[in-house]
N, C-alpha and C positions, 0 to 999 in steps of 0.2 A: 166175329170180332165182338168182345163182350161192349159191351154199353157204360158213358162215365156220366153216372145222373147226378146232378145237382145236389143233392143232399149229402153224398159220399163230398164232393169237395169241398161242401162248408164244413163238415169234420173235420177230415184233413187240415185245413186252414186254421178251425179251433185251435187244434191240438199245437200247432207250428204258431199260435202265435204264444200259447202257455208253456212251453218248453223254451221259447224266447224268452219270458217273462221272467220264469224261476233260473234260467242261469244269469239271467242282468242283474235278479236280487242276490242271487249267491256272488254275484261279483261286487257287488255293490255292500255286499254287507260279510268281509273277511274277518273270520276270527283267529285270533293266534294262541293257542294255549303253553300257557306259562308253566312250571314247578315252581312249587313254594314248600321247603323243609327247614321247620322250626319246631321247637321245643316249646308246647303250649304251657306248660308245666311252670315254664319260669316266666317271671317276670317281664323280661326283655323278649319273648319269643310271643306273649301276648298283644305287647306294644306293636313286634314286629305285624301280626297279623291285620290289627285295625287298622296300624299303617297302610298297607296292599289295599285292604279294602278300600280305604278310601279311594286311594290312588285309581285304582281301577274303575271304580264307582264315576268319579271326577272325569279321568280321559275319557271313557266309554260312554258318558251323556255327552261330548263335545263333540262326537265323531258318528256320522252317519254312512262310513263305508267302512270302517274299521273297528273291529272290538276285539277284547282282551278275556280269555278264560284263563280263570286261576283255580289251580289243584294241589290243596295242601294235603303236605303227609307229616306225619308228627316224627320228631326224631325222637331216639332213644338214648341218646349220647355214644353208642356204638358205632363205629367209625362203618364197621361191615355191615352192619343192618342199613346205616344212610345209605351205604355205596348201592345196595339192594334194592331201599325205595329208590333210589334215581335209578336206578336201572329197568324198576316199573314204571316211572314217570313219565320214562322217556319211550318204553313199549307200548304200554297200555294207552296211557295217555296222549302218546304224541307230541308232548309239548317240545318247545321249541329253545327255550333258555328254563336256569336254574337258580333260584335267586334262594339264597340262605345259607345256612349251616348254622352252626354253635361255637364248633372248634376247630383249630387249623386242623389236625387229624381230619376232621371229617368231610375239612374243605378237600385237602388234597385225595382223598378216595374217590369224592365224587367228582373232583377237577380231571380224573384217569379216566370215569365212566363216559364225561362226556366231549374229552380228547375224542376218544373210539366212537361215537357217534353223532360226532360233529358239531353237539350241543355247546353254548358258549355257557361258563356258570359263573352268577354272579356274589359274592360274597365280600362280604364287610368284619370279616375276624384278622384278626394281625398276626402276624410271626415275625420270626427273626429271616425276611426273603434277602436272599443272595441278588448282583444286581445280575445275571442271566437266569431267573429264576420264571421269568416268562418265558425264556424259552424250554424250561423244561414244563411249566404246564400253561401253551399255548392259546389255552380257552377256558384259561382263570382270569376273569377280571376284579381287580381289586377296588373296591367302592373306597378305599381310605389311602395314603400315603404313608401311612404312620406303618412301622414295624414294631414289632415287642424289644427291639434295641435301640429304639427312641425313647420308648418309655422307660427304659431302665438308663438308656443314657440320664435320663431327667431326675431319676431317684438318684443315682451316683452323684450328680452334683448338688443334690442336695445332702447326701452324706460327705460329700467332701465340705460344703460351707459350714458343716457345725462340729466339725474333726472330730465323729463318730468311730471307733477304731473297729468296734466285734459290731456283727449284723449276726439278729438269726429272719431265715428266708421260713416264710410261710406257702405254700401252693397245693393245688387241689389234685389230688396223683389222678393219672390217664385210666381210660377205661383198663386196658390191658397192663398197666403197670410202664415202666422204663423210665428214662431221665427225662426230666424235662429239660427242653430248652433254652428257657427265658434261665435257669438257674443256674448253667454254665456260663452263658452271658453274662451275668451278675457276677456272679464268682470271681470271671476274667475281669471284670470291668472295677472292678475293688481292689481288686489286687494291684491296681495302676494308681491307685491314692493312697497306698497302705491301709488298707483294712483290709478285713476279712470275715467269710460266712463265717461265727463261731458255730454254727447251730442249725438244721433247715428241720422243718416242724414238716413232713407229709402227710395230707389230709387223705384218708378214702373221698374218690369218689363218691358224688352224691347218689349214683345211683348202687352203692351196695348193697346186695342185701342184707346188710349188718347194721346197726347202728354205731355210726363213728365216738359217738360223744366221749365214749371210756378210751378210745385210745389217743383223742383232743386232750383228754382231762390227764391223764396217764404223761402223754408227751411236753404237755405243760408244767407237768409238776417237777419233770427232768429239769429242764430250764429254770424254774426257781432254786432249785438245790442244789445244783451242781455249776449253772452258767452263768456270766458274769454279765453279758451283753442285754441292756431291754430295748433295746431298737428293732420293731419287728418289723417285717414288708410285706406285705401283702400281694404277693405276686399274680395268682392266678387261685380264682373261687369261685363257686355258682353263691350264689343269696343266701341259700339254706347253710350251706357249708359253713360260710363265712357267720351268719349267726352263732353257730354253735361253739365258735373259736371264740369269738365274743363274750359271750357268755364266760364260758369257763375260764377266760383268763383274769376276769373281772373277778370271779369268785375266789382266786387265787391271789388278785392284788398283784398283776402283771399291769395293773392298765392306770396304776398310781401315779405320783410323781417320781423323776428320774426316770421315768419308760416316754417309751415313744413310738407312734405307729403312724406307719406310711401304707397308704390306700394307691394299689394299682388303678389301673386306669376303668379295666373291666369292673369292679365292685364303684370305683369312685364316679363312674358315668350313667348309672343310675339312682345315683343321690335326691335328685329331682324328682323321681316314683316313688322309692321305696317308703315305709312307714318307719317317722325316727326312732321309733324304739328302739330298734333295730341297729343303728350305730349309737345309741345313745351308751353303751358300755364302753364305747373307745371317743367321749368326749374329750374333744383337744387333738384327737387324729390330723396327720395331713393327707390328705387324696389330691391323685394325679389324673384329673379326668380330660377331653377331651375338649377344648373351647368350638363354639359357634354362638354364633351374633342370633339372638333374640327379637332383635330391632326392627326384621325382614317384615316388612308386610306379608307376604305367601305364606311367612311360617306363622306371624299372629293369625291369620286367616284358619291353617292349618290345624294350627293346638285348642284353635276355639272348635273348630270338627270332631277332633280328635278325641277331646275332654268329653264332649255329650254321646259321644259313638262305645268310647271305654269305658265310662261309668255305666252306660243302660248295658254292656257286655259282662260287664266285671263289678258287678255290683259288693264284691268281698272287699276289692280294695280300695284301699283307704286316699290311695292319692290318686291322681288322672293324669298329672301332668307326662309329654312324652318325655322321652330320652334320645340319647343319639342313635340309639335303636332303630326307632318308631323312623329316624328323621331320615339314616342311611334305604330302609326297607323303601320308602316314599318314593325317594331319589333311585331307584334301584329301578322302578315300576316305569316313571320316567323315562327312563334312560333307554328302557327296550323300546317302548311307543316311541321317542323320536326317530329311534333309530329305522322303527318299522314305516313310518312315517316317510323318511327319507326313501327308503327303498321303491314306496311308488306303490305301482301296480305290480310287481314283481312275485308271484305265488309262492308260498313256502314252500311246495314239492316242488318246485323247480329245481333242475343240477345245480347244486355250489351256491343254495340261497345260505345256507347254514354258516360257511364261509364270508361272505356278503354282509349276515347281520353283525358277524361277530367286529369284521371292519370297520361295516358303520356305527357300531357300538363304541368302538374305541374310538374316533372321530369324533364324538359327539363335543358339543361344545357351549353350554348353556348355563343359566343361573339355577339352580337348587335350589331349594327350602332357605339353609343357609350361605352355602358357597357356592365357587362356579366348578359344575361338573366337567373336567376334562381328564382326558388320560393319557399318559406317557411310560410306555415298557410295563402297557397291563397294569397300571395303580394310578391313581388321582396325581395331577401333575401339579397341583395346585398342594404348594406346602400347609400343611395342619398344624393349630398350635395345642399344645399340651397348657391346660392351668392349674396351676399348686390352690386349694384351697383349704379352708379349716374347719372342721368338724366344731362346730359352736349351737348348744341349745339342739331345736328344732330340726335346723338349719344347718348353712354352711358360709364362709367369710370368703370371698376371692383373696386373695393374697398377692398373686403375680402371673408373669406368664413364661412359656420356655416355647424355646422353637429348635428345633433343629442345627438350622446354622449359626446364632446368636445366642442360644442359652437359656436363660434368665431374663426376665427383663428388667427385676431388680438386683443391680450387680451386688449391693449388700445385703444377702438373706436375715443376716443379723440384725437389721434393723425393724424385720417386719414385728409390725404387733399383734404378736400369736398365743392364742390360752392354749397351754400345753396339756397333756394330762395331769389330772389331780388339779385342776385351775392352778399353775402355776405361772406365774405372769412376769416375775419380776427377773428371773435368768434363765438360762437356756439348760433344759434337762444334760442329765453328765451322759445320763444312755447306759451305763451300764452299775451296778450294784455287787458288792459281796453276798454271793451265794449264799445259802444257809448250813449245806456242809463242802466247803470251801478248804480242797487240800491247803496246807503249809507251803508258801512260795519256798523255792528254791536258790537262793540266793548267793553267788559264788565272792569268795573273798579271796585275794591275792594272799598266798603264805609268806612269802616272801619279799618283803620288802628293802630298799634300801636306808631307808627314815622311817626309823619305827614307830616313831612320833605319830604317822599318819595312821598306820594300820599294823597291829600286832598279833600275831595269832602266838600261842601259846598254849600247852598241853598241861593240867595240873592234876600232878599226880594225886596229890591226894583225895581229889571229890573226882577222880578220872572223868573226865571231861575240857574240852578245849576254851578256852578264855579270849576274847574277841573284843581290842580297845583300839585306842587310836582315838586321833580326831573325825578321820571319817567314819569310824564306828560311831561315834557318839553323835557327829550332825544325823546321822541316819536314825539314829533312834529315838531324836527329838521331834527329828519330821513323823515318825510313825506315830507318837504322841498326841502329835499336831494335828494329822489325820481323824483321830480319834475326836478329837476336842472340835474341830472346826468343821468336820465333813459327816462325823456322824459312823463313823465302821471301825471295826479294828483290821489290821493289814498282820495276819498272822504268817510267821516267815521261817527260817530255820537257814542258819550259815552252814556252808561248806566249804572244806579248805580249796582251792587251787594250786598247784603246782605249774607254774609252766609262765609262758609273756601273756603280757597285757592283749596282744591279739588274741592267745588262745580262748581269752576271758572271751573276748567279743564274739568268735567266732561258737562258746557253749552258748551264748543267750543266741544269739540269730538259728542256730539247730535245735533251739527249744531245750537244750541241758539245763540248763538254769534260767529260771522265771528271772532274774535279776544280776547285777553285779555291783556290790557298794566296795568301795575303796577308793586311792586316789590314783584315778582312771582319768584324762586327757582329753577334753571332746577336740575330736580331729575332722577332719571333712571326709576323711576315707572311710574313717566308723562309722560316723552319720549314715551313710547309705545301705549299712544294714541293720544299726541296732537306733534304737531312740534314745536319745541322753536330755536328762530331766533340767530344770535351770541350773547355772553350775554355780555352787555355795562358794567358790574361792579362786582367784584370775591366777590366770599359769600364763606361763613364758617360758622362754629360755637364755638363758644366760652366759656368760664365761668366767668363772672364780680365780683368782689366781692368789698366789704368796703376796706378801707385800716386802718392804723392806724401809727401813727411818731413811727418810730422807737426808743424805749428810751436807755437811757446812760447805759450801761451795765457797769460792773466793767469788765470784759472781752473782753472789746470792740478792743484793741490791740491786740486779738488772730486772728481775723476775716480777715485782709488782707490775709492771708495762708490757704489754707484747712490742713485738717488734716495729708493727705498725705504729702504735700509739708513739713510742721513740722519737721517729721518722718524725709524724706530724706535727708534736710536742718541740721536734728541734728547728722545723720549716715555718711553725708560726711566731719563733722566739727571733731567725733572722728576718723576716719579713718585717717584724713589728720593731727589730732594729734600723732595718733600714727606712722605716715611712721614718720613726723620731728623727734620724739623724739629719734625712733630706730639709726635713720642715725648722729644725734646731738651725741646723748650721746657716742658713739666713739671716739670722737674727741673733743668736747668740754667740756669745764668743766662745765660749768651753767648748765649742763643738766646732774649733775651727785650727787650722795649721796645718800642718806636714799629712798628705790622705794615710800613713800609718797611725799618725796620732789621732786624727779624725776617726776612722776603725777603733781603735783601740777604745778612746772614750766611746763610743757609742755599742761596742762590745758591750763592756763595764756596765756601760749602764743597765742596760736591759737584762744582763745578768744576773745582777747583781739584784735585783728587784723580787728575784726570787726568795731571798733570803732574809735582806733587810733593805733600809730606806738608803735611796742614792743621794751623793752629796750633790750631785748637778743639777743648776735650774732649770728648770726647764722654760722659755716663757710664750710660746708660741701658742693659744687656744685648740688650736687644732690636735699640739701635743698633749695636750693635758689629755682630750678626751679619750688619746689612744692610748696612752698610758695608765688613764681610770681602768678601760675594761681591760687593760692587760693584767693589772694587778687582780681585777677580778678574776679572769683566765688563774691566773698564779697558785689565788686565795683555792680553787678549786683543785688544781693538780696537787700541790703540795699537801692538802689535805689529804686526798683519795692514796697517794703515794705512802703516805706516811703511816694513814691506817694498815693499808694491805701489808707494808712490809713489816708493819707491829706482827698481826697475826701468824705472818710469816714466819718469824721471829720464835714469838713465844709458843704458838702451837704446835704439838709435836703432827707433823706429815707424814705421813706412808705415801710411797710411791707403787704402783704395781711391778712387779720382776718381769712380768710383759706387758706391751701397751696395747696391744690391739690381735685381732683376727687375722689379722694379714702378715700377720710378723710369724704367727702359726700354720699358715697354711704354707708360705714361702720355705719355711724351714722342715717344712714335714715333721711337727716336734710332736711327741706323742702326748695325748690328752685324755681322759676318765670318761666316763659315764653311768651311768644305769643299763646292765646290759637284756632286762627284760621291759625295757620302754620303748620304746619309737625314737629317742634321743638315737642311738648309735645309727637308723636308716636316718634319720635328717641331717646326720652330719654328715654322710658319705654322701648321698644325694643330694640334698640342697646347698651344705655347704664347704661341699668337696674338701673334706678333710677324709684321711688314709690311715693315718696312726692313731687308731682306736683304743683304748684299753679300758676293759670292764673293771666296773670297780661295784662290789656286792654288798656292801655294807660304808654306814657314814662314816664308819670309826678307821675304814682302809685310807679314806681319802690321806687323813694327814702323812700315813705312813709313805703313802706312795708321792705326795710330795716331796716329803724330806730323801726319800731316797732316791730321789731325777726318775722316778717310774713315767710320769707324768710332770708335766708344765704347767696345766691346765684343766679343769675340769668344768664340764657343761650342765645345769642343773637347772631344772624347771625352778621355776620364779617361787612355790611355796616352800619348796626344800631349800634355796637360795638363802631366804629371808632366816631360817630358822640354823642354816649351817654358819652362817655370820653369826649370828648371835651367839651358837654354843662358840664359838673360834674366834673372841672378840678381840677386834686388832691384827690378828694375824691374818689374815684375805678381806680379798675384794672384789667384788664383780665390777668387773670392763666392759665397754663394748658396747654394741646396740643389743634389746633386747627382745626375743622373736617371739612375738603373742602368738597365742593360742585363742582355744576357748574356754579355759579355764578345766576345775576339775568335777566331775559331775555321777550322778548315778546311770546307770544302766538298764534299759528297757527292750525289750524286745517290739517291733514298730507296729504291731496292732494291739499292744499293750494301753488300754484303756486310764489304768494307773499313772502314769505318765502325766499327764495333765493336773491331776490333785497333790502329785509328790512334787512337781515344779510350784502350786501354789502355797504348798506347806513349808519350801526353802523359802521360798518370797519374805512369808510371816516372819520366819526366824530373822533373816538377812533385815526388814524392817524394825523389828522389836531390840537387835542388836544382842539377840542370842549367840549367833554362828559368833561375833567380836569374842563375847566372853569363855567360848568352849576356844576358840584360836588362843587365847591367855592363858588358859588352863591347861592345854595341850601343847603349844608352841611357842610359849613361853620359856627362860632358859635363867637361871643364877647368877649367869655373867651381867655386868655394870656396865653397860656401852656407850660411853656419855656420846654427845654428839658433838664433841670438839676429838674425838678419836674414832672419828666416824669412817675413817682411810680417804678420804674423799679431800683434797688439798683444793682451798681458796680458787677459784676463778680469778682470772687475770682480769686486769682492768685491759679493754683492748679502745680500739677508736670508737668502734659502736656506742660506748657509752656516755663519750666526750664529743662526736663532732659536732654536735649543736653551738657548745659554748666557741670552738674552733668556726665555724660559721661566722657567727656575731662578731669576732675579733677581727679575724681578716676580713670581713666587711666594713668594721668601722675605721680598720684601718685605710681600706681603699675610699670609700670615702671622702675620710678625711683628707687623703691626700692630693683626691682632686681636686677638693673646693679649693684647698691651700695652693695648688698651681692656678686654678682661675683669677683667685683673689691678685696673686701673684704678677700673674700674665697683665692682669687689665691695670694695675697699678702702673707696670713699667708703661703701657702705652700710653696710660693718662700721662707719665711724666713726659713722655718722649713729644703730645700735644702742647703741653703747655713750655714746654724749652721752644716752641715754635711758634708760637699764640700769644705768649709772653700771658701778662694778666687780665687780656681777654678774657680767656678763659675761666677765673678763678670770679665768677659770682655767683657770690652768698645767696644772692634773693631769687636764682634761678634753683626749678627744681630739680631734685634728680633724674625725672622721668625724662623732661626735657634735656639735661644735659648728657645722659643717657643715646637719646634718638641725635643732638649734636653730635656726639661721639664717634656714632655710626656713620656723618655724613661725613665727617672731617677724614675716618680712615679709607673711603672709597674716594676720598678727593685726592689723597695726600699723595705727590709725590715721593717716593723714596729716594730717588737723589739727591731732591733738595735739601734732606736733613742727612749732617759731614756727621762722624762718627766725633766720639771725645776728644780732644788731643792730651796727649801722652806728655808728658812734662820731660821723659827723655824715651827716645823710642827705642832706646837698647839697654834701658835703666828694666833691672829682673822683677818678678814680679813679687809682689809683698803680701804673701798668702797670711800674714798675721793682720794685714793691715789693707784688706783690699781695698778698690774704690768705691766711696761713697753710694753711689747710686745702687750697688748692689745690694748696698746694708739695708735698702728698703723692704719692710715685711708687710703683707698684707692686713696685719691686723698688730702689729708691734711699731712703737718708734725704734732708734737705732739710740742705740746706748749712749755715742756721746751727745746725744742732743734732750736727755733725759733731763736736767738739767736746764733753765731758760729757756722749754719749748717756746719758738716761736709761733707768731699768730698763723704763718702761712709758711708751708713748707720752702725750703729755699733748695735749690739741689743744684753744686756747684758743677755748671759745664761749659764747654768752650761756645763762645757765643757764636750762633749760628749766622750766618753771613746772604743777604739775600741780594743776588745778582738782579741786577736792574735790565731790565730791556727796553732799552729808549728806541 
């Protein structure tokens, strides 16, 4: 049995306690190694790098069980070469996550590599992602929210707020060649505002082996000479590239006034690094870069590391400042420490750790540099804002901000205060210019017109060539004058005839046939949607012409200054106003009293007769007077207005229309005219269901076809209208309501740039009262129209224009007629007191107020049996309507006529003496 000596089991022991020792430190001090694949070469793949560094520097001293190895490999911009390195990254090196790329290409190669080996990769480049686009690369996580159809959403509204029509597109072509992306996105996305790419400029790659500059300088010089559009965009560039485009466009005087250039998000989001020389070619650019908040403590802490770290690394360049580069690489480093963090003690060769980090990766949930890191469907959940800023000096101007779901944050772009190119400060560049070899627009003219006034085409034999007048010929060629003089280009152009309808016009400029269409063309709402129509030089409508015919001598021709109403009212205020005088009269006056025929009769008379001349009868009651004052004023009014209308009536020769109206046409199916290459004959059948159409091709058929019953009626836009009266003067007339348009206007194709300076060169004219005087010289006519032969017969006087002073009268007749029965009322009952009071009642030194408030108490006292009625002197003696009883002749503000004469001091009013039964 061998022997176990002492010294053999303090080895043992050593050994068992040092093999303890070094797996507690190997457990105690786990590292994880990282890929890092960036492009040292550029700018941002620099920034990228200090960034990591730091980051790892920073976790890696706070942690005493956990560290971070990081293994850079340089990308090449070849999408298969990255897919290569990560595919060494991830053999060789072991590492665990994948943090970078440069381009979506190269994300997605290596987002496959490390699907297939379970790697999760993390990258910060944008695309146009589908929303199931995590699921097709499940272990891509996306460090931003933003796609490249944000950022171009955001360029789109800003060529829609300053109605840019032609874009040309700028982008850096792919390593392998093929379409890009972001540029069918734009394309679609223009085409939803009306505009359009005129032009897309594709850069080589930076990494060619060629030097691009000659085919920058080449494809720019295309754009000057031939395109019309200076709105460039700046899609997609590395630094280098984009300098060179700079450059050479500046050399060319692409980067002047009237241009305008829009910085992607990729060149505009290291504006902060780069040296200004460098945009200083495209001062007054706007750039769409990516906003974060500066304000953070973490990130001033950050950028102050960051700046001493990159200058002592990068001693070439000129700035230090990071970018969102530097800030996403940070947050990127981050993100896998917390995650590793969370997992524990969990070993990365464990089954399904790889799984695990990628989970808790996308879980994570903290504050960033700038924002808060979260994810949702593989990309940051947390919305990103995009800021528009200005290329100014050294530097750049904030301008505004856009987001996603909101836009803009200044709803009016037009107001911001932006140095354009060329310092142009005071309006908003046009964006586009006349080429330098600039074909001759193509410009279509209707041959065929019906008013040749408007537009004449004409073959002359002798100099063979076509002759091309009109009124719209000539506003057209003032505006291109106009152009010249006030914008600064000449608009060189060349007519062609047309043959065919005014749709076909519309439909050769919307298929690109003709750059243009001048003539008198219609702006309708149906054209609108595919062509552009410029301001319109002169208002259209539509109308109904008809014959006329003299109006003849009626025997009733004196009813017609009044409508029927005014009649009516005219005869109800004449008996009204007879019956108050006669009520208030016949009281007190004797002429207004006897037989109720004779009574009527004078009180007829009178009131009638007041029309004409002064009445014999007096009248003498106060109350009459005052309604008989405003009746005569009533009088002085009607007879006046009566007398004029039926003067003019009279002496002015009338035209009546042979039809009155629309309805008297449609009811009878009577056949009617038109223009049969206008839109008139569908708006009559469609809007306003008229059937009997008949084309009429020329101005000079109309008459014929009236005089022969072809036609009833003819329907004629409101300029032809105006100028077939004139030449036909007296003989028609347009009836009827008249159906606006929108006048008549020139023709544009809708990404027509043109369009905006030809509407401000009508403007001019229309202001200066050019378009008036070519309308006089064009649509002017010989005939003498005065305007008392205008076909248009007097307006009737109706009540509208009278019931005011009818108001006034019948109120002052009601009125009057109440106080007159107050007056009336209270008089009998005072008498009927004092027949009962005897001369009680009658003292002087009492006041009225008091006898007044007596008054009141005497009639709440007063028996009425006590007081007998009159007695009758014979009770079957008839009654003496010449001569009634006394007490009635009392008027409330008149004596009675026989006592006119020796008034007495105190009224006396003869009644039977009232008898007062004694109750003993």
């Amino acid at each position: 049995m061998p022997s176990f000596s002492p010294s053999k089991f303090t080895s043992v022991f050593l050994v068992s306690v040092i093999l303890s020792f070094s797996l507690t430190t190997l457990a105690e001090n786990r590292t994880t190694n990282i890929g890092v694949i960036i492009d040292e070469r550029t700018r941002a793949g620099k920034e990228q790098k200090t960034a990591i560094e730091i980051a790892v520097q920073k976790l890696n001293s706070g942690s005493k069980d956990r560290k971070l190895a990081i293994y850079f490999t340089n990308s090449s911009g070849d999408p298969l070469e990255t897919a290569s390195s990560a595919n060494e990254l991830i053999e060789k090196q072991k590492v665990r996550v994948i943090i970078g790329t440069n381009s979506w290409e190269e994300t997605t190669v290596v987002a496959k590599v490390g699907e297939r080996a379970r790697v999760p990769v993390i990258s910060s480049t944008t695309a146009a992602l589908q929303p199931l686009s995590h699921l097709q690369w499940p272990f891509l996580v996306q460090m931003t929210d933003l796609d490249i159809s944000n950022e171009i959403n955001c360029i789109v509204s800003l060529i829609k707020a300053y109605n840019w029509k032609r874009i040309i597109a700028i982008y850096e072509d792919n390593v392998y060649g093929g379409e890009y992306e972001g540029f069918s996105i734009l394309s679609e996305a223009l085409q939803k505002i009306d505009s359009i790419i005129e032009h897309r400029l594709v850069v080589p790659h930076f990494t060619s082996p060629f030097d691009p500059k000659e085919t920058i300088r080449d494809d720019l010089a295309t754009v000057l000479t031939t395109k019309q559009s200076r709105v460039f965009i700046v899609l997609k560039s590395s630094l280098s590239t984009a300098t060179r485009v700079f450059e050479e466009a500046n050399k060319l005087g692409l980067t002047g006034r009237d241009s305008v250039w829009i910085l992607g998000n990729g060149f505009s989001s290291i504006l902060d690094s780069i040296d200004p020389l460098v945009f200083r070619p495209v001062e007054g650019a706007l750039g769409i870069k990516t906003y974060y908040s500066d304000k953070n403590p973490r990130f001033l802490e950050f950028r102050s590391t960051f700046k001493a770290i990159f200058k002592s690394n990068y001693p070439k360049e000129d700035k230090s400042e990071p970018c969102i580069y530097a800030i996403r690489a940070y947050d990127s480093v981050e993100t896998v420490w917390r995650a590793l963090d969370h997992l524990g003690n969990l070993n990365d060769t464990d089954s399904g750790f790889q799984e695990k980090l990628l989970d808790t990766i996308l879980s994570n949930n903290f504050s960033g540099l700038t924002n808060t890191i979260a994810f949702k469907d593989g990309k940051l959940s947390e919305p990103q804002v995009l800021q528009l800023v200005n290329i100014v000096g050294k530097s750049y101007k904030e301008l505004a901000f856009w987001s996603p779901g909101s836009g803009f944050s200044n709803t009016s772009l037009k107001q911001l205060s932006i140095i354009w190119p060329g310092d142009l400060i005071n309006r908003i560049p046009k964006g586009w210019v006349m080429p330098n070899n600039v074909k001759k627009m193509k410009i279509g003219v209707p041959d065929s017109t019906s008013f040749q006034r408007f537009v004449k085409v004409e073959w002359i034999e002798s100099t063979n060539e076509t002759k091309y007048s009109g009124f719209c010929i000539a506003v057209f060629r003032a505006v291109v004058a106009t152009l010249e003089e006030q914008y600064g280009y000449t608009l060189p152009y060349e007519f062609i005839n047309h043959t065919g309808s005014y749709d076909d016009l519309i439909d050769k400029v919307y298929y690109k046939t003709y750059d243009a269409v001048v003539g008198d063309v219609t702006i309708l709402a149906n054209r609108s949607k595919y062509v552009e129509f410029t301001q319109p030089f002169t208002e259209s409508g539509l109308s109904m012409v008809v014959p006329v015919r003299t109006d003849p001598q009626r025997a009733w021709k004196f009813m017609r200054p009044f409508t029927i109403e005014m009649w009516l009212a005219s005869g109800g205020i004449l008996f009204y106003t007879m019956f108050v005088v006669w009520f208030m009269e016949h009281q007190v006056n004797r002429e207004f009293r006897g037989r109720w025929m004779d009574q009527l009769g004078t009180a007829l008379w009178f009131t009638f007769s007041s029309l004409f001349f002064s009445h014999r009868e007096n009248i003498r009651s106060n109350h009459s007077k005052v309604v008989v004052m405003i009746w005569l004023f009533v009088v002085f009014i009607l007879t006046s207005s009566y007398t004029a209308s039926l003067t003019t009536m009279l002496t002015v020769r009338m035209l009546e229309p042979t039809v009155q109206d629309i309805e008297l046409v449609r009811r009878e199916n009577a056949p009617v005219g038109c223009d049969p290459d206008s839109f008139v004959g569908k708006y009559l059948r469609d809007v306003l269901n008229l059937k009997n159409i008949k084309n009429i091709t020329s101005q000079d058929e109309y008459p014929e076809n009236f005089k022969n019953g072809n036609i009833v009626a003819a329907f004629l836009e409101l300029p032809y209208q105006k100028y077939f009266l004139k030449e036909y003067c007296n003989k028609y007339m347009a009836i009827g309501p008249s159906y606006k348009f929108g006048g008549l206007g020139f023709v544009f194709p809708k990404d027509s740039p043109i369009t905006d300076d030809v509407s401000g060169a009508i403007l001019s004219l229309l202001e200066e009262g050019r378009i008036i005087d070519m309308e006089n010289q064009w649509l002017d006519t010989s005939q003498n129209c005065s305007s008392s032969d205008s076909g248009v017969e007097s307006e009737r006087l109706s009540l509208d224009n009278f019931w005011g002073i009818f108001v006034i009268s019948g109120a002052t007749s009601t009125l009057s007629l109440l106080l007159f029965l107050y007056r009336l009322l209270h008089n009998k009952i005072e008498q009927r007191i004092i027949s009962y009071h005897g001369s009680q009642w009658n003292n002087n030194n009492e006041s009225r107020f008091r006898r007044a408030i007596r008054l009141v108490m005497i009639m709440l006292s007063l028996n009425p049996s006590r007081v007998q009625p009159r007695e009758n002197l014979d009770s079957s003696q008839e009654w003496n309507h010449q001569n009634p009883p006394q007490w009635e002749l009392v008027s409330p503000t008149e004596v009675p006529e026989h006592l006119e004469i020796g008034r007495p001091t105190q009224l006396e009013i003869p009644m039977r003496k009232i008898e007062h039964t004694m109750t003993i």
